[in-house]
C-alpha positions in Angstrom: -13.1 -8.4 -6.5 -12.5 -7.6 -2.8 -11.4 -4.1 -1.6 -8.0 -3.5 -2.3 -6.2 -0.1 -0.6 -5.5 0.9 -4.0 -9.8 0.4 -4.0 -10.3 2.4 -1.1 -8.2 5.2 -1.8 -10.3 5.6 -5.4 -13.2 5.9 -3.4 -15.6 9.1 -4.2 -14.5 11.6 -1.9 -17.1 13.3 -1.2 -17.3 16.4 1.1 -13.6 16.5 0.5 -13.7 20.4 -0.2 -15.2 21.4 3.4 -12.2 18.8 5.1 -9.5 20.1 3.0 -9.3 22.8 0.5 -12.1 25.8 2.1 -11.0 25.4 5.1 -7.0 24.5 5.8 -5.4 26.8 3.1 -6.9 30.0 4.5 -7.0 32.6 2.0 -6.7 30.3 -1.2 -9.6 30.0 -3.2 -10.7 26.4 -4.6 -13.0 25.2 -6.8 -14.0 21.5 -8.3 -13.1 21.4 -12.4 -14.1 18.4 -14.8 -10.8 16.3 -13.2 -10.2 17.5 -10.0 -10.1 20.2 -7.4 -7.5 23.4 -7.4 -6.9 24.2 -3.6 -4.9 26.8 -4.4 -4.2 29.4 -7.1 -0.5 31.3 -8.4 0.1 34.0 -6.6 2.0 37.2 -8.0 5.4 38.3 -6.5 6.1 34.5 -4.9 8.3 31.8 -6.1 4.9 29.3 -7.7 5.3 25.7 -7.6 2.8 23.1 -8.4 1.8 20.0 -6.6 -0.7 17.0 -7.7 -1.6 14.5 -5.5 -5.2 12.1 -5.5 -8.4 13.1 -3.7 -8.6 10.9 -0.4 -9.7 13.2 2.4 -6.8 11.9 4.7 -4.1 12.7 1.7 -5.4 15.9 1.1 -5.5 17.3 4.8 -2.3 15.4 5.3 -0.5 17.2 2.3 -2.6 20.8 3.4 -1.2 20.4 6.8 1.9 20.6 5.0 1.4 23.5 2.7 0.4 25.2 5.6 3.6 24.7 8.0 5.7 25.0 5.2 4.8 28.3 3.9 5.1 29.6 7.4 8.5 29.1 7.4 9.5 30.0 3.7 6.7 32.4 3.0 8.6 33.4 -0.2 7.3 30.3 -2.2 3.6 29.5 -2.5 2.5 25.8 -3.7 -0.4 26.1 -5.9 -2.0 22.2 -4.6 -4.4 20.6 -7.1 -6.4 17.3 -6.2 -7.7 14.5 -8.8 -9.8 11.1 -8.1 -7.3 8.2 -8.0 -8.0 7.4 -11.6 -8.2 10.2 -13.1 -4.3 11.2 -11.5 -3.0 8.2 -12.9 -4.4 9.3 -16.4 -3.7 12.6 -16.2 0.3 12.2 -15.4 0.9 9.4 -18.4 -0.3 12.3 -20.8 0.8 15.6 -18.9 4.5 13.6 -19.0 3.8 13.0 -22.7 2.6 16.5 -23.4 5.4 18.4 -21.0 2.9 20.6 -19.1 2.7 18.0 -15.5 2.9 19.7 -12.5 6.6 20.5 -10.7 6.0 18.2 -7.8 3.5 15.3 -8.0 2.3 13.0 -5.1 3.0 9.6 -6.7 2.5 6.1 -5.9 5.7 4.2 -5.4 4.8 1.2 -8.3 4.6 4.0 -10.6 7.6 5.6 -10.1 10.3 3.1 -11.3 8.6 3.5 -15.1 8.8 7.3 -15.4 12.4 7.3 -14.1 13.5 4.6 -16.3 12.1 7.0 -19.4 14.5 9.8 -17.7 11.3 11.9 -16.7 11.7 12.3 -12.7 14.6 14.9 -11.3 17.1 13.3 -9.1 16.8 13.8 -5.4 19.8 16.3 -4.1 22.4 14.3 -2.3 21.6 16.4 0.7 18.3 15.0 1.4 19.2 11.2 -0.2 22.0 11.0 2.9 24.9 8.0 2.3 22.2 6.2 0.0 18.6 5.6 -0.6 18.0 3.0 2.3 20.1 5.7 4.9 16.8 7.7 5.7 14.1 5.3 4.5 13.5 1.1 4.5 14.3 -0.8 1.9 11.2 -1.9 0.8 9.8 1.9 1.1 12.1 3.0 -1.1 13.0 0.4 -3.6 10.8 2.3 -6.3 12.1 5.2 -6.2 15.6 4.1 -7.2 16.9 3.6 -10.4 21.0 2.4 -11.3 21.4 3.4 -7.4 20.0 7.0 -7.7 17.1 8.1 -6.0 14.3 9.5 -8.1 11.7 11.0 -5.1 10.9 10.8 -1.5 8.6 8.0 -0.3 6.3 8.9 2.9 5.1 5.5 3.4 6.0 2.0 4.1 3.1 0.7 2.4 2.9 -2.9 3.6 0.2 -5.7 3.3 1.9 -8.2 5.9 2.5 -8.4 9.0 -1.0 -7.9 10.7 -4.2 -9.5 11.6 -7.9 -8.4 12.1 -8.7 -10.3 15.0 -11.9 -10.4 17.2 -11.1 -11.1 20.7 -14.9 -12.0 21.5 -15.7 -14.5 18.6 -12.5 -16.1 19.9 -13.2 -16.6 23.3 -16.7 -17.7 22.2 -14.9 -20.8 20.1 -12.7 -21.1 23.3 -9.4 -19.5 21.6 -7.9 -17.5 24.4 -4.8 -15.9 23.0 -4.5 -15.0 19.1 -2.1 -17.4 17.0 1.5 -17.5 17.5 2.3 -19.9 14.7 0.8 -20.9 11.5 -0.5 -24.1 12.6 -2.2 -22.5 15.6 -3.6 -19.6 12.5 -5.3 -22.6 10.5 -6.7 -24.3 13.5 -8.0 -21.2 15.3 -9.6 -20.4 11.5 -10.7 -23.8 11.0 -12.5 -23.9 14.2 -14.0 -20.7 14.0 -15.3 -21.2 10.4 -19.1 -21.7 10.6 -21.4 -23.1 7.7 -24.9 -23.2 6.6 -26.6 -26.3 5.7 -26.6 -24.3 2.1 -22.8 -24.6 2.2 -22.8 -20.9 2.5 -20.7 -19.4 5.5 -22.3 -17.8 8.6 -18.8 -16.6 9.9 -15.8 -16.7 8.3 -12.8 -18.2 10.2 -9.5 -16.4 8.7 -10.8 -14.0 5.7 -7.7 -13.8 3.4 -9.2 -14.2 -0.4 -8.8 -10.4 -1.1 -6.7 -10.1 -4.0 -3.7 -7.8 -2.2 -3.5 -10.7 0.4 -3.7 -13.7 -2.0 -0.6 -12.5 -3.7 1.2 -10.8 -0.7 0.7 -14.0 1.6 2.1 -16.3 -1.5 5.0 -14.4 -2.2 6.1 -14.1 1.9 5.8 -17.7 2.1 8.5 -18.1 -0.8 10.9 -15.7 1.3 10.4 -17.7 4.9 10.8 -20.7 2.9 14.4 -19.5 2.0 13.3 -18.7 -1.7 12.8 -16.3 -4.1 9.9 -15.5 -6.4 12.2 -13.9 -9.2 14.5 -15.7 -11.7 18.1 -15.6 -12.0 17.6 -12.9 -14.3 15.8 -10.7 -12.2 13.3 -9.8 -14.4 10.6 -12.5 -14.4 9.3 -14.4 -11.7 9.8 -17.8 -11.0 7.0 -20.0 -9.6 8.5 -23.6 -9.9 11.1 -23.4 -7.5 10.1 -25.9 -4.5 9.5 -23.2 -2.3 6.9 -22.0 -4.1 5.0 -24.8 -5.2 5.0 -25.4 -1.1 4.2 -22.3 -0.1 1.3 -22.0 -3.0 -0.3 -25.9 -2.2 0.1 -24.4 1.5 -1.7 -21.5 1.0 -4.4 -22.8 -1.1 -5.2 -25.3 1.2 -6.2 -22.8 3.3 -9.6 -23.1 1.3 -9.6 -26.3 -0.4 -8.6 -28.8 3.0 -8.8 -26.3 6.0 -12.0 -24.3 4.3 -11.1 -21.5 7.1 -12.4 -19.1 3.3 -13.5 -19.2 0.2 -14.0 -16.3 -2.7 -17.5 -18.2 -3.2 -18.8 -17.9 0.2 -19.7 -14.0 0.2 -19.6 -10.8 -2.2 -17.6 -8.2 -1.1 -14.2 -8.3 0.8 -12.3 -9.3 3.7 -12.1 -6.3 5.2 -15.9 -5.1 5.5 -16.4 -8.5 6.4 -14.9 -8.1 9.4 -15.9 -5.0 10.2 -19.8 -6.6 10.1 -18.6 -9.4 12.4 -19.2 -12.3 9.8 -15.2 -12.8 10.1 -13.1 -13.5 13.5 -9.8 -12.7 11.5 -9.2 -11.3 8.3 -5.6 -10.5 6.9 -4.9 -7.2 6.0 -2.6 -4.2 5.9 -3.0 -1.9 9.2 -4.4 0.8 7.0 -7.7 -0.8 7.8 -7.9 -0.3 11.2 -8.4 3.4 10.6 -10.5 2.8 8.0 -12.7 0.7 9.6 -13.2 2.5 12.6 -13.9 5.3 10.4 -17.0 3.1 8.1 -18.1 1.5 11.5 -18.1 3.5 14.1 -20.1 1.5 16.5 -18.2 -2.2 16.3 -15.8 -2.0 19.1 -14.8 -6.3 18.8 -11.2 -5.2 17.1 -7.6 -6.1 18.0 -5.3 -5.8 15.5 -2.5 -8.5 16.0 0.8 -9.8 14.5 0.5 -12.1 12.1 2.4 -15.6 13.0 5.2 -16.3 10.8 4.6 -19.6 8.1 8.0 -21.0 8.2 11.1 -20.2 10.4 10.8 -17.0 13.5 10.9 -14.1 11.0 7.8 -13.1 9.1 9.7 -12.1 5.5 7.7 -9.9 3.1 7.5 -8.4 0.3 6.2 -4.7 0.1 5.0 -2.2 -2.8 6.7 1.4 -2.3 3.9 3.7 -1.3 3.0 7.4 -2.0 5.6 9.5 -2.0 7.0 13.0 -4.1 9.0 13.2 -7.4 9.9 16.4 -8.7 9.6 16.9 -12.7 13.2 17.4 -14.0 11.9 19.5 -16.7 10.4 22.0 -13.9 12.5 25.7 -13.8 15.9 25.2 -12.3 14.9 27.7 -9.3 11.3 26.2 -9.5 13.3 22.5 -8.7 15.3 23.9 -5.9 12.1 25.0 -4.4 10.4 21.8 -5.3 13.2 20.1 -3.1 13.1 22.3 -0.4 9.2 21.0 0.4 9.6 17.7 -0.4 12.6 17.3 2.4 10.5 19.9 4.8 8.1 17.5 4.3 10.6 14.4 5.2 11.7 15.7 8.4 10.6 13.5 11.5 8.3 16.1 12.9 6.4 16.6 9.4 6.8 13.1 8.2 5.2 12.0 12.1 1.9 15.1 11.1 1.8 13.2 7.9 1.9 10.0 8.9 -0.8 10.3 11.6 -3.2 12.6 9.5 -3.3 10.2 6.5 -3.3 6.9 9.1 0.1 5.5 6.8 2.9 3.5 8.4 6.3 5.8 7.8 8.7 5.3 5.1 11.5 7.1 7.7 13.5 5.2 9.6 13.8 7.1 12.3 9.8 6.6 13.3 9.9 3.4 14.3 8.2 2.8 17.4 8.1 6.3 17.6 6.2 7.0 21.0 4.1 10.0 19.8 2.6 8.0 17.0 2.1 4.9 19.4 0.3 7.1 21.7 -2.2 8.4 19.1 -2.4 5.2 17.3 -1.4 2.3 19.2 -2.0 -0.4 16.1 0.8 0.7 14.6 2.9 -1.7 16.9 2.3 -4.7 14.8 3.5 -3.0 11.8 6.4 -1.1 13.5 7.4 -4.9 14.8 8.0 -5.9 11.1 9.2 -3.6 8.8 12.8 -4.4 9.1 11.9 -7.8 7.5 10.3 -6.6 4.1 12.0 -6.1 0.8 11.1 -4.3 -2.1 8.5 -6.5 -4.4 10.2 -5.6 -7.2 9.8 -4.3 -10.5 6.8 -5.8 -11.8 6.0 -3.6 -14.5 2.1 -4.1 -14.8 0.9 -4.5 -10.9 -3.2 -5.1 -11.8 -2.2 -7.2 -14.1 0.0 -9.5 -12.0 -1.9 -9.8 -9.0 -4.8 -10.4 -11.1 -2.9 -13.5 -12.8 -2.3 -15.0 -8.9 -5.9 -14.5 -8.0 -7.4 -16.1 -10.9 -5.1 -18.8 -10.1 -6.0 -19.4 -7.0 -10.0 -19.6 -7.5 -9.1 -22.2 -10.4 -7.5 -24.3 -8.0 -10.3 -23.2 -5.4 -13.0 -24.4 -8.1 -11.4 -27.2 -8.6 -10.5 -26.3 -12.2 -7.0 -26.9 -11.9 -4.3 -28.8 -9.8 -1.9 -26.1 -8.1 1.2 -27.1 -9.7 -0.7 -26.3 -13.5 -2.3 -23.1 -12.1 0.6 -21.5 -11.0 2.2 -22.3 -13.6 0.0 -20.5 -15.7 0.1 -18.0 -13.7 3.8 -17.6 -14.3 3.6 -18.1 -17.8 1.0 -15.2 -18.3 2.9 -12.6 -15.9 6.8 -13.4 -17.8 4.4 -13.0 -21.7 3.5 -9.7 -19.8 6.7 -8.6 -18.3 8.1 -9.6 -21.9 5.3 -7.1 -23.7 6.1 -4.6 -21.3 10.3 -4.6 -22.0 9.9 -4.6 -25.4 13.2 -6.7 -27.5 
């Protein structure tokens, strides 16, 4: 299965004490137990409130940048900051909720959040840092799951998006004699059919538009339903709906991409899009832009990058959808003085010059408004362009209660149709029939 960002943020963070707890909270002690890491410890004659987050390095020094600049300013309250690994964090707050000891202030990922403040579990964010409405401060699709009945249940830091950008390697191009990146998808398919190069073993010696990861599989299929002027949910708006004619177009479109224009296939090479790229076997892969900082981070010495925006499919606006990202909800069961304080660092931590520190530190596209095309961010990362270009055309995903299990439903799809096992029209609808008997289990009668 390729590498997903939900992948790379559970990787094993290793070293991650020297980067962020010994050294960025000076004068708290830390120490690495069975689950996780505590960066910092209660300390007597302070207001104390707790904080989870995961364990990816850039999180952690993110969120201990904050800790820091916040307790300059209010040095009467002291967050005691506790890191886990991805998985375990995810564990840990289904049975801390269950058991009533979770921390006051966890760092939660947006897909999540919808669940625990359906079941009346997450505090509700004070009016004074929600503004005239959830989508006053933040974009729509940043914030969509964090709001329940029109409240707003936490404070989302990133627009975490999966469209919008290309991987794209100027010199492979110019090579097959492409001299500007794709405008339009027919010029996409072309330039990836003409830089697709095989073996005589049918096996690929460069791959022409790497998009078989399973984030872009489903991401791509469901913006090509919302250029085509559809929708991937029911009337209902509860399960999805994959028969409309906009989606059987936009999903024989897309899996064309492998079984007439053969610019990919899932069959062609183990791993992912991404590292594909990053070992010049692919001239463009699709991805989100947190790969560009990821990239340059696993391989420092390939220099053939341009990251570039991705042509729209149908019409002049590329429409998305988008999961909420990583943002903070605040226990309502916390102390009452222990939730004001909760508040007051989780809106220190939304103002433009935090959210900016943040932003840059952990290499995240911002859930603020007010960022976009901000020039200090531009200046220090300059990819962020493409993204900034975009996010006023993505909406929320949705509510789609189990998220591995419906993306995995699309991608097995897809490589049935890839392998020949099935026509398009039968494998997406048995995609659709397997995510609505999910989305059913999941609601209950």
């Amino acid at each position: 299965m390729a590498l997903s960002r939900r992948g790379f943020l559970a990787r094993s963070a290793a070293g991650l004490s020297a980067v962020a707890a010994g050294s960025v909270l000076g004068g708290c002690s830390s120490g690495a137990t069975s689950e996780g890491t505590v960066v910092s410890k209660p300390v007597d004659g302070k207001l104390n409130v707790t904080w989870w987050s995961h364990n990816n390095p850039s999180f952690v020094a993110a969120n201990t940048t904050m800790i820091r600049r916040f307790e300059a300013e209010h040095p009467d309250i002291h967050i005691v900051y506790q890191y886990f690994p991805y998985d375990v964090l995810a564990r840990k707050l289904q049975a801390a909720y269950r058991a009533r000891n979770v921390a006051d202030i966890q760092q939660m990922f947006g897909t999540w959040v919808t669940e625990y403040a359906v079941n009346q579990l997450l505090d509700e964010v004070p009016s004074e840092l929600s503004g005239s409405g959830p989508t006053a401060r933040f974009w729509p699709a940043a914030v969509g799951a964090y709001t329940h009945k029109g409240k707003l249940y936490g404070i989302p830091h990133e627009y975490n998006l999966e469209n919008g950008g290309i991987l794209y390697n100027p010199k492979l191009a110019e090579e097959a004699g492409i001299r500007q990146p794709p405008a339009t998808w027919a010029e996409l398919v072309e330039a990836g059919e003409r830089l697709t190069k095989i073996d005589s073993k049918g096996r690929a010696d460069q791959v022409g538009y790497a998009f078989t990861g399973n984030d872009s599989i489903t991401f791509t299929f469901l913006s090509m339903i919302l250029q085509l002027g559809g929708d991937f949910w029911d009337a209902d708006g509860v399960h999805v709906d994959f028969h409309s004619p906009q989606a059987r177009k936009a999903w024989t479109d897309e899996t064309e991409l492998v079984t007439r224009h053969k610019v990919d296939n899932t069959t062609w090479y183990t791993g992912d899009p991404y590292t594909m790229f990053f070992r010049g076997r692919a001239a463009m892969a699709h991805q989100g832009p947190w790969v560009v900082a990821s990239g340059r981070a696993d391989f420092p010495k390939f220099t053939d990058l341009a990251y570039v925006a991705e042509p729209p499919y149908a019409g002049d606006t590329l429409k998305f959808a988008a999961e909420s990202g990583w943002g903070e909800v605040v226990n309502v069961k916390a102390d009452p003085r222990v939730r004001e304080a909760a508040w007051k660092f989780v809106g220190f931590m939304a103002r433009p010059d935090n959210a900016r520190i943040w932003n840059l530190t952990s290499a995240t596209v911002p859930a603020l408004k007010e960022l976009r095309d901000d020039e200090q961010m531009l200046a220090k990362a300059p990819y962020l362009k493409v993204p900034f270009g975009v996010l006023p055309h993505g909406r929320w995903v949705g509510r789609v209660h189990d998220r591995d299990q419906f993306w995995t439903y699309v991608h097995d799809a897809f490589v049935s149709v890839e392998l020949h096992r099935q026509d398009p029209v039968t494998a997406i609808a048995e995609a659709e029939k397997q995510i609505n008997l999910m989305i059913d289990e999941k609601i209950g009668p």
